[in-house]
C-alpha positions in Angstrom: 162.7 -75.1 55.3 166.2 -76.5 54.3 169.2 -74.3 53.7 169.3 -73.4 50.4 172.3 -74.4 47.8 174.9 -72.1 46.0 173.1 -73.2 43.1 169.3 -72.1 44.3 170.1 -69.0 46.0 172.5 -68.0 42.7 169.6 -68.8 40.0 166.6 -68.4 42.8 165.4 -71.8 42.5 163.7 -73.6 45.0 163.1 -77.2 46.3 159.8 -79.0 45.0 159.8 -80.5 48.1 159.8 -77.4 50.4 156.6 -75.9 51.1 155.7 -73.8 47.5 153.4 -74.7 45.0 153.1 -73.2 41.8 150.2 -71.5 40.1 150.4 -70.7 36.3 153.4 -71.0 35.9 154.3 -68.4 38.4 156.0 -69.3 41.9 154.0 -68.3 44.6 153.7 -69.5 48.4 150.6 -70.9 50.0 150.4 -66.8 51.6 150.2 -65.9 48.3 153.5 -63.4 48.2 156.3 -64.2 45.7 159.3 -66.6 47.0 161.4 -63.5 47.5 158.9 -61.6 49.5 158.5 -64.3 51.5 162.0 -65.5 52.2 163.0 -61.4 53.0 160.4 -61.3 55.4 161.1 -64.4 57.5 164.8 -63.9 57.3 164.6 -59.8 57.6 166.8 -60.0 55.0 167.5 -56.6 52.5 166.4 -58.0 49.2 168.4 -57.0 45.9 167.5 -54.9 43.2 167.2 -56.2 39.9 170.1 -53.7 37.8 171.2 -53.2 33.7 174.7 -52.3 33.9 176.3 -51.1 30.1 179.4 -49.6 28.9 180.3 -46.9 26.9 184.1 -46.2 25.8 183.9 -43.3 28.7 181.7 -44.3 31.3 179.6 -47.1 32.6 176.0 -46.6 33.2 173.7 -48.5 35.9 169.8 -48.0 36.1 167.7 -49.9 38.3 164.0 -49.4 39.1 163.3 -47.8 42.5 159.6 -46.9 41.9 158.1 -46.0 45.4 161.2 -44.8 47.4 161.3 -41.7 48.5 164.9 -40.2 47.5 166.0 -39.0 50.9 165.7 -43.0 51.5 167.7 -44.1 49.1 171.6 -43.7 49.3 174.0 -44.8 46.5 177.7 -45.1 47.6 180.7 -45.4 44.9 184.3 -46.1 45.3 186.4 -46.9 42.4 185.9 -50.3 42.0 182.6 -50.8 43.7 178.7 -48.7 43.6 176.9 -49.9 46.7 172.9 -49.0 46.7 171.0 -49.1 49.9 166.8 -48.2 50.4 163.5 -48.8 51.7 160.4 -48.9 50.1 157.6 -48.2 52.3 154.3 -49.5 52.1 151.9 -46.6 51.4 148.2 -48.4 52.1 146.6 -49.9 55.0 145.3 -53.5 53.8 144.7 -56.4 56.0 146.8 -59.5 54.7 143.0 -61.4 54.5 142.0 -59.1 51.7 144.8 -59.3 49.1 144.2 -62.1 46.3 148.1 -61.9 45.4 150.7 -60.1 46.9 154.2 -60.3 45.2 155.4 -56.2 45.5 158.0 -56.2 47.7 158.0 -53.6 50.7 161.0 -53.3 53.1 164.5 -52.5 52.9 166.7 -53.4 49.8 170.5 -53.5 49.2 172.5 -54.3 46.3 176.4 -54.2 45.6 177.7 -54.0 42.2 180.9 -54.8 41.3 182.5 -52.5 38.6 184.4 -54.2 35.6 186.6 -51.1 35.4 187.6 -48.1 37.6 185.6 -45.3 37.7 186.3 -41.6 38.8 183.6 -41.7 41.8 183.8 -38.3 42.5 182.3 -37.4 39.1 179.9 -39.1 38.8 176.6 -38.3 38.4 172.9 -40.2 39.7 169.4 -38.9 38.0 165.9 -40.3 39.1 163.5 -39.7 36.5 160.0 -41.9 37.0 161.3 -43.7 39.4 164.3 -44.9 37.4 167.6 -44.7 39.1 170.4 -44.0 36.4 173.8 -43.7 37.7 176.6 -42.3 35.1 180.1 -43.3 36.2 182.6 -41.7 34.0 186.1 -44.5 33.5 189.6 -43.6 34.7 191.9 -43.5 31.2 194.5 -45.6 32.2 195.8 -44.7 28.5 196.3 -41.3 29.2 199.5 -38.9 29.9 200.0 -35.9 31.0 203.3 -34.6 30.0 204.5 -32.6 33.2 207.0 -29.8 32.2 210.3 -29.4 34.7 211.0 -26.1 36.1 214.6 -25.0 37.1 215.3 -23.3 39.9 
């Protein structure tokens, strides 16, 4: 299989003429696993979590879906300019590969780096998982705000 371009590996598109075919509508290798299953496991590569990032006026909010991973496996780091989400996912059932008709969950190890579009204060924020949603509450450094400091004498 051919390198892939900036283009395909940004967007996820593949070459026609690699070795994929597609069955309604819905990319699939001859293996039946999704592309990105696939391509993790041949290339032991962490795939990346699929994330909603929004804004408030005082905090940003991330959630991403982590269904399956057991907490203690899952490590979220923040720095002000950067939240950095690391996990596995382990598979829980004993199937041989000849008796699955379509296989696309991925199981394996999964990073993702999320580049803030402010600063946060990292050491207040807060991460809840609820149903296996992973919501993470960074509250934003006011770069507006002043403390007026009063002067002592001495």
């Amino acid at each position: 299989m051919r390198k892939q371009s900036f283009f395909q590996r940004l967007t996820g598109a593949i070459n026609t003429d690699d070795e994929y075919m597609f069955e309604d509508d819905v990319q699939t290798s001859r293996r039946g696993q999704s592309h990105v299953t696939q391509l993790a496991e041949e290339k032991e590569l962490d795939a990346e979590l699929a994330i909603d990032m929004i804004q408030t006026p005082s905090e940003v909010i991330i959630r991403t879906m982590v269904a399956g991973v057991n907490p203690e496996e899952l490590e979220v780091s923040i720095s002000q300019e950067m939240v950095v989400l690391k996990g596995s996912r382990r598979q829980v059932y004993e199937t041989e590969e000849k008796d699955f008709f379509h296989k696309e969950l991925y199981w394996g190890s999964f990073s993702r780096t999320i580049l803030l579009p402010v600063e946060v204060r990292s050491e207040e924020a807060i991460a809840e998982l609820k149903h296996g949603l992973l919501t993470i509450r960074l509250p934003k450094i006011d770069k507006q705000r002043q403390t007026r400091l009063r002067i002592k004498t001495i």
